[in-house]
N, C-alpha and C positions, 0 to 999 in steps of 0.2 A: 504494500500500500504506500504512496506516494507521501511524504509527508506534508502537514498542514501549514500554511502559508498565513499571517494574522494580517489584515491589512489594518495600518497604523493609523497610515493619512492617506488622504484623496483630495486633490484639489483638481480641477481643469486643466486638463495634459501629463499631470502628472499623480503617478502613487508611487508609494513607499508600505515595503512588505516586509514582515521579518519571519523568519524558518528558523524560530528556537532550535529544533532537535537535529538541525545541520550545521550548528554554531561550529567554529572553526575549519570544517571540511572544505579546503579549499578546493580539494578537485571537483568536490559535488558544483561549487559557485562557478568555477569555469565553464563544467557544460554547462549548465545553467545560461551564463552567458552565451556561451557559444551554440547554442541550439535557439535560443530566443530571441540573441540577435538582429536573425533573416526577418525575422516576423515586417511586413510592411508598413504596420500600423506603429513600427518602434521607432523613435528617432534616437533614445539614447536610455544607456543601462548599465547600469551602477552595481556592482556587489562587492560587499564588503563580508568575509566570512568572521572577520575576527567579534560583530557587531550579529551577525546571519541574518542583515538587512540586504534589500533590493531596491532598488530603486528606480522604476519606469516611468519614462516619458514619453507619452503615444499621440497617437493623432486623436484622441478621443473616444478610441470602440478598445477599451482593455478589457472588456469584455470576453470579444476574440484572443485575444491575447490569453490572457486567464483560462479559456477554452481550450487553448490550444495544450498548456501547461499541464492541464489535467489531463487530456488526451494521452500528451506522451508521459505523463507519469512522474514528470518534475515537481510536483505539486498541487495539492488542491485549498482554496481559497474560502474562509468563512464568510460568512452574510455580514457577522457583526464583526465591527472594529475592535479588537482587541487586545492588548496587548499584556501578554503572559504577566511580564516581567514585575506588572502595573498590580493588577489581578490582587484581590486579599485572598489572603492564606487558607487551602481548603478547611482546617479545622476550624476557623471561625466564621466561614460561611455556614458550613454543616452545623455548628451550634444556634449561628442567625437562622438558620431553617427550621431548625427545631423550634428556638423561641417564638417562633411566628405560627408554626403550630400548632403548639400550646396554647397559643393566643388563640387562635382559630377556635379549637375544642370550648375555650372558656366562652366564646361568643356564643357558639351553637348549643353550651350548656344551659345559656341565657335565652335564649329562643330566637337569637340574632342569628340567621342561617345567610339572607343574603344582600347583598349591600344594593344599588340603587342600580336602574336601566343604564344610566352612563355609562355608569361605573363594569356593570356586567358584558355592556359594548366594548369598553375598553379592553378588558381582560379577553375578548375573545378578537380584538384586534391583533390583539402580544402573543395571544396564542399563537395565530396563523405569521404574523410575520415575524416575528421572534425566535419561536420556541417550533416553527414548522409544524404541530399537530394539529393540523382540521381537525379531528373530530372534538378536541378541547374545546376548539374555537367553535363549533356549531353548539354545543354545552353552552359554553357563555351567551352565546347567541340568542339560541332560546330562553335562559332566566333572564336574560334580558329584555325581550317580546314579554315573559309573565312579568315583569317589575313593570313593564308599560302599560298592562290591564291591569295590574293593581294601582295604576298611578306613583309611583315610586320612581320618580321622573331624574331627578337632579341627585349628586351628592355633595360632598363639601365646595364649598368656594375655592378652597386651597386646592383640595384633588383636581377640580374642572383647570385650575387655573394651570397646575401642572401636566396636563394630558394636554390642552392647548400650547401650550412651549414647549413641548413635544412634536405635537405633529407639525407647527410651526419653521419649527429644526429640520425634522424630516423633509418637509416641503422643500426650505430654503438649501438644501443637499440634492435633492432629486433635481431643480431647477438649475443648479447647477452643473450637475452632471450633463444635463440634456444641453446644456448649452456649449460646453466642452465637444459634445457629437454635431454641434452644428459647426463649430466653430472651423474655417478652412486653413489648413494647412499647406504649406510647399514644402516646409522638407524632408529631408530625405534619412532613413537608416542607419545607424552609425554603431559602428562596433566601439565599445569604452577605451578608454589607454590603459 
């Protein structure tokens, strides 16, 4: 299986990748470069193993590119920006998960089972574009259609506020992206020094 690629950053012509578990392997970064190169959509490509950063600059379809990577086996690319390095420690996430479901249980003790239509939209937005399981996401979907026949419309001001600066973000990322694939280029491919 081809190892996992985190994308860092993304701006307009250019990303930046990093392959934690190829850290140091400079042969692996040479073909890497030397296979990715060709690609026509590259005009320049950076690898640095001692960091297991990448850095491409395309004409706006990294898409292809990324496709192409997976194909041959060099690597495959997450949805979510991530990076390892950054990441809290799995033991205190798994403690944070616990304490949230604990939290949970106390709710559902109290006869608080399900929070507000927004709110249940929301959670089955994250589902599907997050977390990739539809069928969670049609779950949310639906308590969410039943929170809307119950009238159970809105929830906090704060939650709303922060779901809106959310997709806000999200937008203002998408609309850039797409403007990078409009954008016209002239040059041309370049192998790094």
């Amino acid at each position: 299986m081809p190892p996992t690629a985190y994308i860092i950053h993304h701006s307009p012509g250019r990303v930046r990748l990093k392959i934690p578990s190829r850290r140091g392997d400079k042969p692996y970064f040479a073909s890497l470069v030397r296979q990715l190169s060709h690609h026509p959509a590259i005009h320049e490509l950076r690898a640095d193993p001692r960091t297991a950063g990448l850095v491409v600059h395309h004409a706006g379809v990294i898409e292809a590119v990324l496709a192409l990577a997976a194909e041959a086996e060099l690597f495959i690319t997450t949805e979510t920006e991530i990076d390892p390095s950054k990441s809290l420690p799995p033991a205190l996430l798994e403690t944070t998960a616990a304490g949230l479901s604990g939290l949970a249980l106390a709710q559902a003790a109290r006869g608080e089972f399900l929070g507000s239509a927004a709110e249940s939209f929301w959670h089955a937005y994250g589902s599907a574009r997050i977390l990739r399981r539809p069928r969670l996401a049609a779950l949310f979907g639906a308590l969410g259609f039943l929170q809307l026949l119950r009238g159970e419309l809105l929830g906090s001001a704060t939650s709303l506020a922060f779901y809106g600066i959310l997709l806000a973000t999200h937008a203002e990322q998408a609309r850039q992206a797409a403007g990078a694939h409009d954008a016209p280029s002239d040059a041309t491919p370049s192998e790094p020094a």
